[in-house]
C-alpha positions as a Markdown table, in Angstrom:
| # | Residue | x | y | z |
|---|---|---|---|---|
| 1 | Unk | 45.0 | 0.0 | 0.6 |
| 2 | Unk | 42.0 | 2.9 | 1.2 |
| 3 | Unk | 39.3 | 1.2 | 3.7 |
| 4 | Unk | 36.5 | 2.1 | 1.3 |
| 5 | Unk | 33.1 | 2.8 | 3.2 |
| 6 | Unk | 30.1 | 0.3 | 2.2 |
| 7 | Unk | 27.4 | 1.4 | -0.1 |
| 8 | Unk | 24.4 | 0.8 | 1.3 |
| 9 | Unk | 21.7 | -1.3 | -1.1 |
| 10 | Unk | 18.2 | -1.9 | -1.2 |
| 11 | Unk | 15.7 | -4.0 | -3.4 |
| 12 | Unk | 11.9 | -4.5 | -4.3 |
| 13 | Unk | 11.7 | -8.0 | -4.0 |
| 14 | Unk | 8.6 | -9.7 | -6.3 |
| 15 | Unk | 7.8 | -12.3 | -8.7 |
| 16 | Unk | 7.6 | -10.9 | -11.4 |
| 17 | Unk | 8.7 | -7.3 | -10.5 |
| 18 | Unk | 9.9 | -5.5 | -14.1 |
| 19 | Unk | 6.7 | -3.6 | -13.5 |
| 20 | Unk | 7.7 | -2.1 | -10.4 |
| 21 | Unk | 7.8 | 2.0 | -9.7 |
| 22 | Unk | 9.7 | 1.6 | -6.6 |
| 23 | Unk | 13.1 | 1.6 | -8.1 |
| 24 | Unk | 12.4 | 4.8 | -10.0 |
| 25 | Unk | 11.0 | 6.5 | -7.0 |
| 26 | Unk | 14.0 | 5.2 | -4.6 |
| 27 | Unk | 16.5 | 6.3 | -7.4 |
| 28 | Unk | 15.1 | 9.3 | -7.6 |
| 29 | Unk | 15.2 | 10.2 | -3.9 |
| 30 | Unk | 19.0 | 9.2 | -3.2 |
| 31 | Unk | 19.6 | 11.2 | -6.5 |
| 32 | Unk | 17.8 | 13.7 | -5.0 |
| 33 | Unk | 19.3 | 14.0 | -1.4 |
| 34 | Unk | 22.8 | 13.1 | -2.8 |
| 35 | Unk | 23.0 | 9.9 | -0.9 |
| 36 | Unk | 25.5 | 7.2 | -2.0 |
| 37 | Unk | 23.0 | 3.9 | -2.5 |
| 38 | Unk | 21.5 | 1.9 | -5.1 |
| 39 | Unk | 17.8 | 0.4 | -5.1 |
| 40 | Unk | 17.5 | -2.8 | -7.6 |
| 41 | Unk | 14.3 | -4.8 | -8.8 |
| 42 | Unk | 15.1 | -8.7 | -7.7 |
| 43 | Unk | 12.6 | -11.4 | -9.4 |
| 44 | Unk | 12.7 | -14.1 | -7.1 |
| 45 | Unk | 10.4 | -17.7 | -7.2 |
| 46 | Unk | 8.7 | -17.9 | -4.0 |
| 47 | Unk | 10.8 | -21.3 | -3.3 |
| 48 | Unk | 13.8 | -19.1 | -3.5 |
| 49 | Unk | 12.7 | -16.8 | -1.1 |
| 50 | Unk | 14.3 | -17.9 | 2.3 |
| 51 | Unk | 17.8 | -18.4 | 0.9 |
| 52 | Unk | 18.1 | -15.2 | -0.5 |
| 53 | Unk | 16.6 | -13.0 | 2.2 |
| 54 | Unk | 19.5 | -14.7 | 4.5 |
| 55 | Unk | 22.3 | -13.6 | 1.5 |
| 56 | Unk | 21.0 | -10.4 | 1.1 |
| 57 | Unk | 22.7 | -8.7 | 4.1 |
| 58 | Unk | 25.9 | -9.9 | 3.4 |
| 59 | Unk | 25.9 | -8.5 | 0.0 |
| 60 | Unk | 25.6 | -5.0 | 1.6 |
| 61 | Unk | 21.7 | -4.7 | 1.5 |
| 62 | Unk | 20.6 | -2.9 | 4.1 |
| 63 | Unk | 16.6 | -3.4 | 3.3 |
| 64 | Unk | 14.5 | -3.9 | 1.0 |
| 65 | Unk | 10.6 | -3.8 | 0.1 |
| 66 | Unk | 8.1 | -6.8 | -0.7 |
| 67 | Unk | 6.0 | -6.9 | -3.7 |
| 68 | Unk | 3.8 | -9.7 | -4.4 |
| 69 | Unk | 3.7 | -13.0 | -4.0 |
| 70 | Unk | 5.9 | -12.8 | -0.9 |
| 71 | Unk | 4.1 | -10.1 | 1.2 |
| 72 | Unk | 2.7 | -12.9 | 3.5 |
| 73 | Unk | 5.3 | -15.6 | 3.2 |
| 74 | Unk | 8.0 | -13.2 | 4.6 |
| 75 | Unk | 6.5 | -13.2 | 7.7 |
| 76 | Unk | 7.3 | -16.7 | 8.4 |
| 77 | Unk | 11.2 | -15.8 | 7.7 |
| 78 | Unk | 11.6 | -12.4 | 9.4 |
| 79 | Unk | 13.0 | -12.5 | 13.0 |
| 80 | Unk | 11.2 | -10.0 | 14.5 |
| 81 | Unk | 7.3 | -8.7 | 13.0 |
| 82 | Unk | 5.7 | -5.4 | 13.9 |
| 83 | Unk | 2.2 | -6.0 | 15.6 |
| 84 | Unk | 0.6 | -3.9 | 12.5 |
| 85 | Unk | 2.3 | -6.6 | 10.3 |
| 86 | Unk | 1.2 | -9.0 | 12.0 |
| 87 | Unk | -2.7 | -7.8 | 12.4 |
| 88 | Unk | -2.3 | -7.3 | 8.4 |
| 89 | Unk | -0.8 | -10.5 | 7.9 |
| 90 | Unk | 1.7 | -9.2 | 5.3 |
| 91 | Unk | 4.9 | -7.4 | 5.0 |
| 92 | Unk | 6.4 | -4.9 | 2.8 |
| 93 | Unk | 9.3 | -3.2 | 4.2 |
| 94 | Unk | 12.2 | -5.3 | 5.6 |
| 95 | Unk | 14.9 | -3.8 | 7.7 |
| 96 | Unk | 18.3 | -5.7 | 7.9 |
| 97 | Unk | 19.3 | -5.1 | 11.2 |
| 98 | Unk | 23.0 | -4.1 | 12.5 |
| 99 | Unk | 22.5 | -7.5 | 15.1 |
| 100 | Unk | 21.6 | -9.8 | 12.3 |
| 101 | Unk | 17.8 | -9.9 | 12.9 |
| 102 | Unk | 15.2 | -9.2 | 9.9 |
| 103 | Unk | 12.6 | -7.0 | 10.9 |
| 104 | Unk | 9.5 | -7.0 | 9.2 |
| 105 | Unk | 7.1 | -4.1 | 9.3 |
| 106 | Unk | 3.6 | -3.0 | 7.0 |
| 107 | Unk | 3.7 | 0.9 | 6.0 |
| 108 | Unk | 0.8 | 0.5 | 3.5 |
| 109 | Unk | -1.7 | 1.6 | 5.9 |
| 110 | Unk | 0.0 | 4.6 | 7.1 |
| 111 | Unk | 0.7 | 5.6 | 3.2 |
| 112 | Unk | -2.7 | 5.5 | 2.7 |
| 113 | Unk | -3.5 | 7.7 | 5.4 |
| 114 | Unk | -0.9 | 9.9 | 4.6 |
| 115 | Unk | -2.1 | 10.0 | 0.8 |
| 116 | Unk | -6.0 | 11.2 | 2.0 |
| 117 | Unk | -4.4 | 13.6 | 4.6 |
| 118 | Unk | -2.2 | 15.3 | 1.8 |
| 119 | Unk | -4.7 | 15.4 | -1.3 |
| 120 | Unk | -8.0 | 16.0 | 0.8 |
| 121 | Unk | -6.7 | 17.7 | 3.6 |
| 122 | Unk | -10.6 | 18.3 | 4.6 |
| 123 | Unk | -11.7 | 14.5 | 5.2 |
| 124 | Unk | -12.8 | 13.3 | 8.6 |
| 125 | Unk | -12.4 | 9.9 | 8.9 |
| 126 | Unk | -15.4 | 10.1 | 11.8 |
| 127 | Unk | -18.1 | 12.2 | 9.7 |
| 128 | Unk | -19.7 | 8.5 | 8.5 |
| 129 | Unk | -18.8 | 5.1 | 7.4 |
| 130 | Unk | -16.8 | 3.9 | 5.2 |
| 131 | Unk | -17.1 | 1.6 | 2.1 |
| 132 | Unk | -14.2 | -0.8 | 1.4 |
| 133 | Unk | -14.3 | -3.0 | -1.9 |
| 134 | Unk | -12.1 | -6.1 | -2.0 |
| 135 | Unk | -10.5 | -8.0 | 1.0 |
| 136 | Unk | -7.5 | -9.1 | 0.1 |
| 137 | Unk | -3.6 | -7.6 | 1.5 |
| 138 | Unk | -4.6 | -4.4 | 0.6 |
| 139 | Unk | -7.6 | -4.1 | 2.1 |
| 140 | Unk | -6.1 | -5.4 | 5.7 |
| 141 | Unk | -3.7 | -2.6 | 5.5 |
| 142 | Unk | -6.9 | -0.3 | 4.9 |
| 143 | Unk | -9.2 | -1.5 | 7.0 |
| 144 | Unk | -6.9 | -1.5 | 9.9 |
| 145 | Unk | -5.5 | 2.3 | 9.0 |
| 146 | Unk | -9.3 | 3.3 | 9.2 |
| 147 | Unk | -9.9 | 2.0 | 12.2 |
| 148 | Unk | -6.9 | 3.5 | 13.8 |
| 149 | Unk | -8.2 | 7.0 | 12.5 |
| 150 | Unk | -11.4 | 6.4 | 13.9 |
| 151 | Unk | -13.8 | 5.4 | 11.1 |
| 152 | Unk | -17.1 | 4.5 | 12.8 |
| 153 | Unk | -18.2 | 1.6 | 11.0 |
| 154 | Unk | -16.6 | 0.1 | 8.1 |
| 155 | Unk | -18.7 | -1.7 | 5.1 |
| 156 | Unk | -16.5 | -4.6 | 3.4 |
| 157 | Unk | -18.0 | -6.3 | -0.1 |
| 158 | Unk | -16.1 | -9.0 | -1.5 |
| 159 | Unk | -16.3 | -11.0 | -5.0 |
| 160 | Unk | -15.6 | -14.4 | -2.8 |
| 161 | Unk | -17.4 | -14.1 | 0.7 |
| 162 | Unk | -14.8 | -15.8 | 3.1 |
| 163 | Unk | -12.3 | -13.5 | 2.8 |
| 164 | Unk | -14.3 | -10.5 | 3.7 |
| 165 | Unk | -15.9 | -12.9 | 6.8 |
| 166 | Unk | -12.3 | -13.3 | 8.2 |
| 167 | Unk | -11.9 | -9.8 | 7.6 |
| 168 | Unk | -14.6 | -9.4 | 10.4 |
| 169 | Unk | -13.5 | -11.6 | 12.3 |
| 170 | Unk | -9.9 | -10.6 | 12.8 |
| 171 | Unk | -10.6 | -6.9 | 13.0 |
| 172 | Unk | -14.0 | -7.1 | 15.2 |
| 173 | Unk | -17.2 | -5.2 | 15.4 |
| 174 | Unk | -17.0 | -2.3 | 13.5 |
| 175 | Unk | -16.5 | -4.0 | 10.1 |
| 176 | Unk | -20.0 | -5.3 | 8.5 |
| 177 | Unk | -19.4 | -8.0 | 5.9 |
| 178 | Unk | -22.2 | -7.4 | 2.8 |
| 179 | Unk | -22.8 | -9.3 | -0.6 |
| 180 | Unk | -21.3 | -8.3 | -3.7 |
| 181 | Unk | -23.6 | -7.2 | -5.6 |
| 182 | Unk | -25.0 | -5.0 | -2.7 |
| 183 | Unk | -21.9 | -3.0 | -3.0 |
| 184 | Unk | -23.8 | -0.3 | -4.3 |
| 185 | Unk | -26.6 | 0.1 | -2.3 |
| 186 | Unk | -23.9 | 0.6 | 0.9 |
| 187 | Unk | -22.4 | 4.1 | -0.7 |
| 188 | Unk | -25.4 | 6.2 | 0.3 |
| 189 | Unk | -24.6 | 7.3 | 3.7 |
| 190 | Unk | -20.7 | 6.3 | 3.1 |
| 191 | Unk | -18.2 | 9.4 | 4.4 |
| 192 | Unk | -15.4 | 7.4 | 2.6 |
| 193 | Unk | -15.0 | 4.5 | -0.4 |
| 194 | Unk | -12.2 | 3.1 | -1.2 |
| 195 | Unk | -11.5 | 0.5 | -4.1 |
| 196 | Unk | -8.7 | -1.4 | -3.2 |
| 197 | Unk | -9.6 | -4.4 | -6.0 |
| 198 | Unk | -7.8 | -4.6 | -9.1 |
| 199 | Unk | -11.2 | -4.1 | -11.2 |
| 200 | Unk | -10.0 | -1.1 | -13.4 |
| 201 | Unk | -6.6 | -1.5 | -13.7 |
| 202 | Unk | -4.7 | -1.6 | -17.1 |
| 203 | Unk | -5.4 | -4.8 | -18.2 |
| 204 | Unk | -8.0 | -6.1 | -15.7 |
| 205 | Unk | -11.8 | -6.2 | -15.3 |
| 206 | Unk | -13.5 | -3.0 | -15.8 |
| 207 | Unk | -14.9 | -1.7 | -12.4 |
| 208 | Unk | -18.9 | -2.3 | -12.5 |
| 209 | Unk | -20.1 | -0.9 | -9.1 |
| 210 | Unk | -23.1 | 1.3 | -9.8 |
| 211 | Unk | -22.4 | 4.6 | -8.3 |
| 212 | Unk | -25.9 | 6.2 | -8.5 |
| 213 | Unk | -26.5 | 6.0 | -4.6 |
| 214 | Unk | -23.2 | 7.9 | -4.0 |
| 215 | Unk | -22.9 | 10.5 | -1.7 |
| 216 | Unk | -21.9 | 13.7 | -3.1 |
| 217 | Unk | -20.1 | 14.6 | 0.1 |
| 218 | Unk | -17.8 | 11.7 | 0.1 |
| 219 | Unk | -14.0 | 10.9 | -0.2 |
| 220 | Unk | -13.3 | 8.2 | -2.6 |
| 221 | Unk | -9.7 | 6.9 | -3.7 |
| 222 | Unk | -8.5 | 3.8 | -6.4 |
| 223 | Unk | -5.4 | 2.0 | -4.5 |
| 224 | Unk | -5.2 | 1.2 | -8.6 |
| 225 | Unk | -2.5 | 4.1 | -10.1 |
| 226 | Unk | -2.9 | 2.1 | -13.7 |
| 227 | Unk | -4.4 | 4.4 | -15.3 |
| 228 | Unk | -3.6 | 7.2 | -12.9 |
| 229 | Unk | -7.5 | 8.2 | -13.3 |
| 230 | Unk | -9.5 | 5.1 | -13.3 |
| 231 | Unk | -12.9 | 5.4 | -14.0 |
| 232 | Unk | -14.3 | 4.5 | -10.7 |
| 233 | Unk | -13.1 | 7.8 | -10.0 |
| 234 | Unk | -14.0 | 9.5 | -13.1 |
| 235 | Unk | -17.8 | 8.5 | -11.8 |
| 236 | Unk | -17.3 | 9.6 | -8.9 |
| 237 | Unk | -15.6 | 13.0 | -9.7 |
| 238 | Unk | -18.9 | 13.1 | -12.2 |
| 239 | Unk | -20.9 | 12.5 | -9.0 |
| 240 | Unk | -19.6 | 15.3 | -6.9 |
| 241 | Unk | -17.5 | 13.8 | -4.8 |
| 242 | Unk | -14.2 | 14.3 | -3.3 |
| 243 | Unk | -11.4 | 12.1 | -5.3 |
| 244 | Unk | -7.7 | 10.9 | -4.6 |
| 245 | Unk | -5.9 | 8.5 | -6.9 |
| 246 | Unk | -3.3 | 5.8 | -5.6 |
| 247 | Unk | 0.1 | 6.8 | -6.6 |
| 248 | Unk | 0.1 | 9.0 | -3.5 |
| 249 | Unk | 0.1 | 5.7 | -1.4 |
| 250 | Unk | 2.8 | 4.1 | -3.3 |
| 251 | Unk | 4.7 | 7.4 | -2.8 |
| 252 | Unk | 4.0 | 7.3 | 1.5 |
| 253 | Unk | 4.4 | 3.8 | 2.1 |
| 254 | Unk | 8.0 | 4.1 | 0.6 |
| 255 | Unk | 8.9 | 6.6 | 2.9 |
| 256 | Unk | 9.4 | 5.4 | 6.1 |
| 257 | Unk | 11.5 | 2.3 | 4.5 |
| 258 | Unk | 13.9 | 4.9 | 3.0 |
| 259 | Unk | 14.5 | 6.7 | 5.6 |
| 260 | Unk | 15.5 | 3.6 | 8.0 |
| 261 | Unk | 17.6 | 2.8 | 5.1 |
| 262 | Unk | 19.4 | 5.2 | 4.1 |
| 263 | Unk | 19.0 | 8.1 | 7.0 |
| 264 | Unk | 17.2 | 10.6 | 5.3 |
| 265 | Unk | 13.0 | 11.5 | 5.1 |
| 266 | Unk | 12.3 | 12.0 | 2.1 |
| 267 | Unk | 9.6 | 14.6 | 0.9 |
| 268 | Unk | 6.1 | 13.5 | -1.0 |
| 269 | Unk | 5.7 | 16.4 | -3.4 |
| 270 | Unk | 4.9 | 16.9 | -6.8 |
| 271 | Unk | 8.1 | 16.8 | -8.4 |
| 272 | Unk | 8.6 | 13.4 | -6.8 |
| 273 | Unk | 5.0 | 11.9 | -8.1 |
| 274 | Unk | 6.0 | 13.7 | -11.8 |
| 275 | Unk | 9.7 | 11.8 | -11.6 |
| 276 | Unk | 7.7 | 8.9 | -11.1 |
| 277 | Unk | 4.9 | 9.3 | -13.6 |
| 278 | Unk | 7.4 | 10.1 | -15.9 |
| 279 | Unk | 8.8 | 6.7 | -15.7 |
């Protein structure tokens, strides 16, 4: 008998997950790099969640990302959790290590980084504050990113209050918690906005946030890719300001994972955000 080498497999892991790029833009890289893999889309009830995750390397799975609802909940079952995980208080990239352990890590924040840095190459992070709408999983990842880069002093409006409060409190002084319907009154000076809500995606509640007080000079980017253009941006394009859309973030945060995977970086570039789009 031939001693055939193990493929090496990878997942998005969500409930529900049909809706999911990431097996489009994974296929497309091992494709790409002529890697022998396969990445798969596995819906799985959050009360199935443990069970599976300890399954999964024995099938040959080497990784695998995680979608919502299990972002947080993973972190209770992982072995070992990054300390940016852990700050965030949410996962999305396991790594099934060769010892046994399941490492759990958070590359949101560093693929949104990586998405300003490569679509507004210009931005300073420093130049002013920053605006950050919403304070859920996403925003974590953002708000702690920003403060890494050395944003001076980050503004955080919420729909529901508490969450942005414990937003301040875990990540200290810098973030200032306001009401939301002063959300637009805190863009005047901002250097940077980001919407990391799901008001404007397909499907959801329009985005309301007046943007007359805008500054012209600012960077502002959607974490929503659904439409590609939302119209938060489209007023603030209209406005005169700098914009970036969020499939460059889904494309960045995918990276890292990969590579650990599968042993190749993988390039961000426009024929990988067309193969995607194109989905």
């Amino acid at each position: 008998m031939t001693d055939h080498p193990r493929i090496p497999l990878a997942a998005v892991l969500g409930h529900p997950v049909a809706h999911s790029r990431s097996p489009v833009l994974h296929n497309y890289w091992l494709k790409r790099y002529g890697i022998k893999g396969h990445y798969v889309p596995i819906d799985i009830a959050p009360v199935d969640l443990p069970e599976l995750i300890t399954t999964l390397p024995r099938l040959g799975f080497v990784g695998c990302n995680v979608t919502i609802p299990h972002k947080e909940a993973i972190l209770q079952i992982a072995d070992v959790v990054t300390d940016r995980a852990a700050l965030i208080g949410a996962a999305n990239t396991l790594i099934f290590r060769k010892d046994g352990k399941i490492h759990a890590d958070n590359t949101d924040g560093s693929g949104f980084i990586a998405n300003l840095r490569q679509n507004a190459p210009h931005w300073d992070p420093a130049s002013g504050p920053a605006v950050v709408l919403g304070a859920g999983g996403a925003a974590r990842a953002v708000v702690a990113a920003l403060i890494e880069v050395g944003v001076p002093e980050i503004r955080i409006a919420n729909r529901t209050r508490p969450r942005a409060d414990a937003l301040r409190s875990d990540f200290g002084a810098k973030i200032h918690v306001h009401e939301w319907v002063q959300a637009g009154n805190l863009l005047e000076d901002a250097m940077t906005v980001i919407n990391t809500t799901s008001l404007g995606m397909t499907g959801k509640a329009e985005f309301r946030v007046p943007l007359d007080k805008l500054n012209p000079h600012a960077l502002c980017n959607d974490l929503v890719y659904t439409p590609l253009k939302t119209q938060f941006l489209i007023e603030a394009e209209a406005q005169g300001a700098t914009i970036v859309d969020g499939l460059g973030m889904l494309l960045h945060q995918a990276a890292p994972g990969f590579e650990r995977w599968f042993g190749t970086r993988p390039e961000v570039d426009e024929a990988t955000r067309k193969a995607v789009l194109a989905a």
